[in-house]
C-alpha positions as CSV (number, residue, x, y, z in Angstrom):
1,X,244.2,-40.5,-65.8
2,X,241.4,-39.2,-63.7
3,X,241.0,-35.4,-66.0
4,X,241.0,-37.2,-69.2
5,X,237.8,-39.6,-68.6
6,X,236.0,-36.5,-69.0
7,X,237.5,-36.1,-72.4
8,X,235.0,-36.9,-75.3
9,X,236.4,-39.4,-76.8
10,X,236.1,-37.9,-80.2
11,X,238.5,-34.9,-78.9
12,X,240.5,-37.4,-76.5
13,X,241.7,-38.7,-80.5
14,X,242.5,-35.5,-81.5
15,X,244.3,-34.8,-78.7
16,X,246.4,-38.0,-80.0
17,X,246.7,-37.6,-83.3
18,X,248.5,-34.4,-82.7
19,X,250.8,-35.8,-80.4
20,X,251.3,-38.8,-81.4
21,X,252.3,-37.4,-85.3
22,X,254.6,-34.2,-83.9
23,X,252.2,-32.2,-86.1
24,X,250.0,-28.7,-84.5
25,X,246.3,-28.4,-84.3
26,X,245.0,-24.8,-84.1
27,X,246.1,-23.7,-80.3
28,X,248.2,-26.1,-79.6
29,X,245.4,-29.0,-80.4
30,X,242.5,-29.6,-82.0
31,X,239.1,-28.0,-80.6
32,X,237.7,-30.0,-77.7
33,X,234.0,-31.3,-77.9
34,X,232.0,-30.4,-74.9
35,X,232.5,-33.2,-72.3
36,X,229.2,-35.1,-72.5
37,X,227.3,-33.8,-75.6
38,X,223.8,-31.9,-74.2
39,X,220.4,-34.1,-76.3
40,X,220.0,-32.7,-79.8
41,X,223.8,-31.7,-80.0
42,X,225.2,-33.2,-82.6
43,X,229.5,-32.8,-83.5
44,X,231.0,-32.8,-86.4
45,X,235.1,-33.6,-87.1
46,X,236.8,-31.8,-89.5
47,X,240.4,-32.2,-90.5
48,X,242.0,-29.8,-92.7
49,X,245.4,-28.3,-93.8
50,X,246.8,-25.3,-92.2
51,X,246.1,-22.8,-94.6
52,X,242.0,-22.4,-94.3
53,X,242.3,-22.0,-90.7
54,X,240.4,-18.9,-90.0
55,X,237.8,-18.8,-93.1
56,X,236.7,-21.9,-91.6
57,X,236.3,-21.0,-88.0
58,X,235.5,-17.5,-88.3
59,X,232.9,-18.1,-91.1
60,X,232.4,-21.4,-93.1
61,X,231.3,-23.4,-89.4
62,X,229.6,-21.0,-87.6
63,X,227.3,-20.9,-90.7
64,X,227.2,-23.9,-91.4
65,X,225.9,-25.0,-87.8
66,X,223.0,-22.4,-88.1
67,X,222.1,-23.7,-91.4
68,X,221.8,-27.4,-89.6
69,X,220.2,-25.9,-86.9
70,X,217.6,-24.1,-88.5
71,X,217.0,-27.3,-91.1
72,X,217.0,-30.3,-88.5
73,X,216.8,-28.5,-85.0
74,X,220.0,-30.3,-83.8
75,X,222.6,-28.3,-82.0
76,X,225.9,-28.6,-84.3
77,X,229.2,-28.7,-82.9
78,X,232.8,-28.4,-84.2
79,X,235.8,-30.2,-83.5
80,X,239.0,-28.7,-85.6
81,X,242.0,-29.6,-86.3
82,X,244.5,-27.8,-88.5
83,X,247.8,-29.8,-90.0
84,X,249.9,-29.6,-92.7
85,X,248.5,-31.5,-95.8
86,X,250.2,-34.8,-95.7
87,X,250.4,-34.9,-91.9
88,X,246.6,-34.3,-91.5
89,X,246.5,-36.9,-94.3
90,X,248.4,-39.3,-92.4
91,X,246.8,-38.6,-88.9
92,X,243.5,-39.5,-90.5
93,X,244.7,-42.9,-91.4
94,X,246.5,-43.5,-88.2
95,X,243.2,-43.1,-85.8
96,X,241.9,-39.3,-86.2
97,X,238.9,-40.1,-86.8
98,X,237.8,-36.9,-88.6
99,X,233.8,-36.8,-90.7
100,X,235.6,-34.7,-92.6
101,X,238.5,-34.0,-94.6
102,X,239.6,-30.1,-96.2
103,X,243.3,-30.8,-97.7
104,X,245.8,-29.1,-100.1
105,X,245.6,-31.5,-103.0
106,X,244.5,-35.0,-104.4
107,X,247.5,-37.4,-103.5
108,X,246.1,-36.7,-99.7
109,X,243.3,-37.3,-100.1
110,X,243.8,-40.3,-102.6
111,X,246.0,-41.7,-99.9
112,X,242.9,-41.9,-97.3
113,X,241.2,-43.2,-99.6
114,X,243.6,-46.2,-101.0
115,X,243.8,-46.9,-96.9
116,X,240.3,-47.9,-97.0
117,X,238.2,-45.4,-95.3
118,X,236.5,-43.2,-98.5
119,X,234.3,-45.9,-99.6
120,X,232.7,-43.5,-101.9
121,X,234.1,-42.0,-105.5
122,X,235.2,-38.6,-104.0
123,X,235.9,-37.0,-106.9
124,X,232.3,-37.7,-108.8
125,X,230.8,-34.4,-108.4
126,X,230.6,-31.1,-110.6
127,X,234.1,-29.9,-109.3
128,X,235.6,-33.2,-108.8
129,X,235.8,-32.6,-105.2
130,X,237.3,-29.7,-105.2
131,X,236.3,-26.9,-102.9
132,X,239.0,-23.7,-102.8
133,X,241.8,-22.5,-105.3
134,X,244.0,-20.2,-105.1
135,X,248.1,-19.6,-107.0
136,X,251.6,-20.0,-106.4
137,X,253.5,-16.8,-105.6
138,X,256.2,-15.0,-104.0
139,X,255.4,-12.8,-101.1
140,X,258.2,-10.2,-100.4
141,X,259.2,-7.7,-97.9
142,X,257.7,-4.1,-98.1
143,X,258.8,-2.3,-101.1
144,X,260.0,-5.5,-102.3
145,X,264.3,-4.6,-101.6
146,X,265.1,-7.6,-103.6
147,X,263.5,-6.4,-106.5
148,X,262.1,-10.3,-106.8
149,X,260.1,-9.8,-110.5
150,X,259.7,-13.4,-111.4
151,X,261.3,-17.1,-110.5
152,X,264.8,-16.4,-111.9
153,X,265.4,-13.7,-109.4
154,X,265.5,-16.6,-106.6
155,X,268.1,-17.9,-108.2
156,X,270.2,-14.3,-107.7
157,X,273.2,-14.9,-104.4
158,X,271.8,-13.8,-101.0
159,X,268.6,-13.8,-101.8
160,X,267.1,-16.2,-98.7
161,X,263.8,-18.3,-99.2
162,X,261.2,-19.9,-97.3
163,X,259.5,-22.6,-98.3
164,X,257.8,-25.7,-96.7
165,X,259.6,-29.1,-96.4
166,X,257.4,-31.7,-99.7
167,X,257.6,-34.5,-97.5
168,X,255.3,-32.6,-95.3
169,X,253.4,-29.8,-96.9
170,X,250.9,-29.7,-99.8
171,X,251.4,-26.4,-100.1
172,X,255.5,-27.6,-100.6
173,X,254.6,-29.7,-103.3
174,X,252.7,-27.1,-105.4
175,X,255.4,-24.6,-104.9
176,X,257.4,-27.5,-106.2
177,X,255.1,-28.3,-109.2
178,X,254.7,-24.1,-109.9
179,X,258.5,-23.7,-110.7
180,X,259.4,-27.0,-112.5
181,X,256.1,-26.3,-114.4
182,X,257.2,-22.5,-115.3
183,X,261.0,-23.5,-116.3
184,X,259.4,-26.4,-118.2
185,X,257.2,-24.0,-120.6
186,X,259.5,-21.8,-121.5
187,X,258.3,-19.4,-119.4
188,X,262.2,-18.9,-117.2
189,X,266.0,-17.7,-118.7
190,X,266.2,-21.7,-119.0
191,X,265.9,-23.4,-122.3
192,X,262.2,-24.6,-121.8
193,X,260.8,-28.4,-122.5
194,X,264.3,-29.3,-120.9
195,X,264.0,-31.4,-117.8
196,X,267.5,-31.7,-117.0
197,X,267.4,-27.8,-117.2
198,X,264.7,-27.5,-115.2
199,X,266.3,-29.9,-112.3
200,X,269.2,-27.4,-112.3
201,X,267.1,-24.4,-112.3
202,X,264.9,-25.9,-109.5
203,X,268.3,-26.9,-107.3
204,X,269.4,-23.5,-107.7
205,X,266.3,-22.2,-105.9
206,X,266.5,-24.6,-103.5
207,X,270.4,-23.6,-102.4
208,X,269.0,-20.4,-101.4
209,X,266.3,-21.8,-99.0
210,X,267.0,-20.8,-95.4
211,X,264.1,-22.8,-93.9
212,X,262.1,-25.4,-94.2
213,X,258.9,-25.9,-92.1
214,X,256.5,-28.3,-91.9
215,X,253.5,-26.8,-93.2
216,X,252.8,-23.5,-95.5
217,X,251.1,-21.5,-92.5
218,X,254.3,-22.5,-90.7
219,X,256.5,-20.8,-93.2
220,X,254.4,-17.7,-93.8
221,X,254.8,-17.4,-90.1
222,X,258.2,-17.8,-90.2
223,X,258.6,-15.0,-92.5
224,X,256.6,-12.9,-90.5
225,X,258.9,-13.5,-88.0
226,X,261.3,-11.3,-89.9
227,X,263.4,-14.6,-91.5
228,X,263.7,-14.5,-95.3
229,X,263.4,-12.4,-98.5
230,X,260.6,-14.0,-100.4
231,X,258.6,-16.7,-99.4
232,X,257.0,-19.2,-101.9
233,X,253.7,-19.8,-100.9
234,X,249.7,-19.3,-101.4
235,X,248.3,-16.4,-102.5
236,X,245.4,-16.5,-100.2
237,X,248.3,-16.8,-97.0
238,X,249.5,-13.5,-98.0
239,X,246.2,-12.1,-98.3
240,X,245.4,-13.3,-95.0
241,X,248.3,-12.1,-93.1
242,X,247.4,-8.6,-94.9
243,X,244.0,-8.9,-93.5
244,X,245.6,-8.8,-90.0
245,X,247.9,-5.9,-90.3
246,X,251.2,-7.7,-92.0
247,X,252.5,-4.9,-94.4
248,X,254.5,-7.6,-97.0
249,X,254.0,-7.7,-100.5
250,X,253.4,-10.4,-103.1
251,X,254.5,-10.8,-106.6
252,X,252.8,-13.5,-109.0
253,X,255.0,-14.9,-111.3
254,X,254.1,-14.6,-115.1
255,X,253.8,-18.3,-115.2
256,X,252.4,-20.0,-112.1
257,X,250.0,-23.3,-111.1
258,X,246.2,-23.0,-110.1
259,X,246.0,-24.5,-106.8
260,X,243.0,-26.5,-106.3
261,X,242.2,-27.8,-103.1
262,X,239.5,-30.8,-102.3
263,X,237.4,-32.1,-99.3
264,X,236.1,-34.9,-99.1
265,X,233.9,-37.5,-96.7
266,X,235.6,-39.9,-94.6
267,X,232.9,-42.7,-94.6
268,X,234.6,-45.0,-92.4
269,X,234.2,-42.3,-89.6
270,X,231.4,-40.7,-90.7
271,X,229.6,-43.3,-90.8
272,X,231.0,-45.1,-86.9
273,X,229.6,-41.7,-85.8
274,X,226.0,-41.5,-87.3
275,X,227.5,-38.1,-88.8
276,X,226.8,-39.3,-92.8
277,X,223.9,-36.9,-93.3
278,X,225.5,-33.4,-91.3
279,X,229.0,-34.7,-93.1
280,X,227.7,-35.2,-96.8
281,X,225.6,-31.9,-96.4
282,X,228.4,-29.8,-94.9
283,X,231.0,-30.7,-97.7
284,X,227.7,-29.4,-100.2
285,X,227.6,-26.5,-98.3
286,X,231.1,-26.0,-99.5
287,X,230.0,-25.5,-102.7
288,X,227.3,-23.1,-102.6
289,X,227.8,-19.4,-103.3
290,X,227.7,-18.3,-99.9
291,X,230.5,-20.5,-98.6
292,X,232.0,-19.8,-101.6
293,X,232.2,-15.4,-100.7
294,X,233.7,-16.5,-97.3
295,X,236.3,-18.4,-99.3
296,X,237.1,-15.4,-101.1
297,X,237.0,-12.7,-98.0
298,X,240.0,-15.2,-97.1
299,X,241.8,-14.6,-100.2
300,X,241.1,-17.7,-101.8
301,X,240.0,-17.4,-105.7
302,X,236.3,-18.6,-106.2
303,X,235.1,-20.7,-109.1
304,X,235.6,-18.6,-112.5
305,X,237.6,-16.2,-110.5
306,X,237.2,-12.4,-112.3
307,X,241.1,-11.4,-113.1
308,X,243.3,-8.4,-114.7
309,X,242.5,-4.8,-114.0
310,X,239.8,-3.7,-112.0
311,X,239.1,-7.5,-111.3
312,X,239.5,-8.8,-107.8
313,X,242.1,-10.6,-108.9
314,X,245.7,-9.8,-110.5
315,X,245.7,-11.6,-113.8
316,X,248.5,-14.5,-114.5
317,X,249.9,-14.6,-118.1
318,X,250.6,-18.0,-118.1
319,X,248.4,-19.7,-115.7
320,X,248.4,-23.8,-115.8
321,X,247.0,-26.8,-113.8
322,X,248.5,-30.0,-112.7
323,X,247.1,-31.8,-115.6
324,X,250.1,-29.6,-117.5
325,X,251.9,-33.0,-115.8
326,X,249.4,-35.5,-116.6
327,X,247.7,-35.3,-113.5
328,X,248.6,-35.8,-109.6
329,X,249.3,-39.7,-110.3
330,X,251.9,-38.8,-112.7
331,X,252.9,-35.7,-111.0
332,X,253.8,-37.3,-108.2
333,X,255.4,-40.2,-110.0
334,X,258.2,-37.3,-111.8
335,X,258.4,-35.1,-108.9
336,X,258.1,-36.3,-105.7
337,X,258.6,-40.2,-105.8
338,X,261.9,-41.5,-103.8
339,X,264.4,-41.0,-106.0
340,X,262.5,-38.1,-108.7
341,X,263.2,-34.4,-109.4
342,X,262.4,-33.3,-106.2
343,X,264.9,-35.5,-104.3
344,X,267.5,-35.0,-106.9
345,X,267.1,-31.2,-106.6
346,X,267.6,-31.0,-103.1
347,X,270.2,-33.4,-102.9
348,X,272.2,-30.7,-105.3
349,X,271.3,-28.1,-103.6
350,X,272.6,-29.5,-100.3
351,X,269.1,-29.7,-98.5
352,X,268.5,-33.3,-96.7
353,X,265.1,-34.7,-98.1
């Protein structure tokens, strides 16, 4: 007991919230704050999904905290931590007491929210709280030997997939969404505006996953790890891992879901803290154009993304959003409820839920 009364107690929470939910913070746990904070420091929480990682604490932070620096001459101090979606989601309402939040989509956030401790209406401003985007695709092994073109090919015999467990992973659930979406509008060999084709075509993919993982930066690093033909995943993960010497490929699917990403305040928190002001200008800094290049260093698509040839980015011919389902309330209420397409899929395809 005697090491941990040294332990801020903003990072001594961290510490328990990834043990206590079996989830990962970046190195094993989330960043420690120092032990007793120096006058004029001043730390900030954030809690985010797996995927941003590095953008935010090789770029996004670091500028950030000179920004505050240089505007309220107040040291500013990060502690991390990096979960899958839903489990960052749920760590949040079970103690983490993060300023902060930087998750994979609505229904995480809307679940903080519904639990009491966004006081505010998140989604009020000029992007409805949302921050990054990026798409659905299918990263492949050099030279792609499995010839994967398009989302029928993962329905082809020994052809092994990876992609996260949806009772865990945002990044799941738009992989999820991206398929049922693309079989749905006609845009697959199965008869489109068919749901009960689209349930079969969707449990068909899903007999050929191999591995499940918690989190999408999980399964990319599983694939890296040599497991698997094609991995369903974020565009900007591949990108990513390219950035640090992977040599896979990606393929983007002609029809495929716009991933959009929001952050948000956790009042609550914030506000026990005395971190309103540093948290409500940080998530604006979010939006400006500068955080908005780092974003896209990281392979994440900014706001009115330039696409097709010569663009930065490859063009998608049928590119839709989640409001293609109504929206994540109703989205969730086909797909992923107990007992929807998501559960009956897998329960086809042999896959525990």
């Amino acid at each position: 007991m005697g090491p941990m009364l040294h332990l801020h107690p903003r990072a001594l929470l961290a510490l328990l919230a990834c043990g206590l939910f079996g989830a990962s913070c970046q190195d094993g746990s989330a960043s420690a704050a120092p032990g007793a904070a120096a006058l004029g420091t001043r730390t900030l929480t954030l809690g985010a999904y797996t995927t941003p990682r590095e953008v935010y604490g090789k770029e996004i932070l670091p500028a950030f905290a000179q920004l505050w620096e240089s505007q309220h001459h107040e040291k500013l101090e990060f502690q991390e931590s990096y979960l899958g979606s839903g489990a960052q989601s749920r760590a949040v309402i079970g103690g983490f007491a993060a300023d902060v939040i930087a998750l994979s989509l609505e229904p995480d956030v809307t679940r903080i929210a519904e639990a009491g401790l966004i006081e505010h209406d998140w989604k009020a401003g000029a992007n409805a709280g949302i921050v990054t985007r990026s798409i659905v695709v299918l990263a492949v092994r050099k030279g792609n030997p499995k010839n994967i073109r398009d989302w029928d090919d993962l329905r082809k015999p020994g052809v092994a997939i990876l992609t996260p467990n949806a009772k865990t992973s945002g990044g799941a659930m738009w992989n999820i969404a991206a398929l049922y979406g693309a079989v749905v509008r006609g845009k697959t060999s199965a008869p489109g505006d068919d749901p009960a084709a689209a349930e079969k075509f969707l449990s068909e993919v899903l007999a050929n996953v191999t591995v499940m993982d918690k989190g999408a930066r999980e399964s990319m690093i599983t694939f890296e790890n040599g497991v698997g033909d094609v991995a369903i995943t974020y565009e900007n993960e591949v990108l990513v891992g390219r950035m640090a010497g992977r040599d896979y490929e990606y393929v983007v699917p002609q029809s495929t879901i716009l991933i959009e990403n929001p952050a948000a305040v956790v009042d609550r928190y914030a506000q026990e803290h005395g971190n309103e002001e540093c948290a409500r200008a940080f998530l604006d800094y979010l939006a400006t154009p500068a955080a908005q290049e780092s974003f896209a260093r990281y392979g994440l698509r900014p706001e009115g993304a330039k696409t097709g040839p010569g663009a930065p980015w490859p063009a998608v011919s049928d590119l839709f959003t989640i409001q293609h389902f109504g929206g994540w309330p109703a989205a969730v209420k086909q797909l992923f409820a107990e007992g929807g397409v998501y559960d009956r899929a897998a329960s086809a395809a042999g896959k525990a839920k």
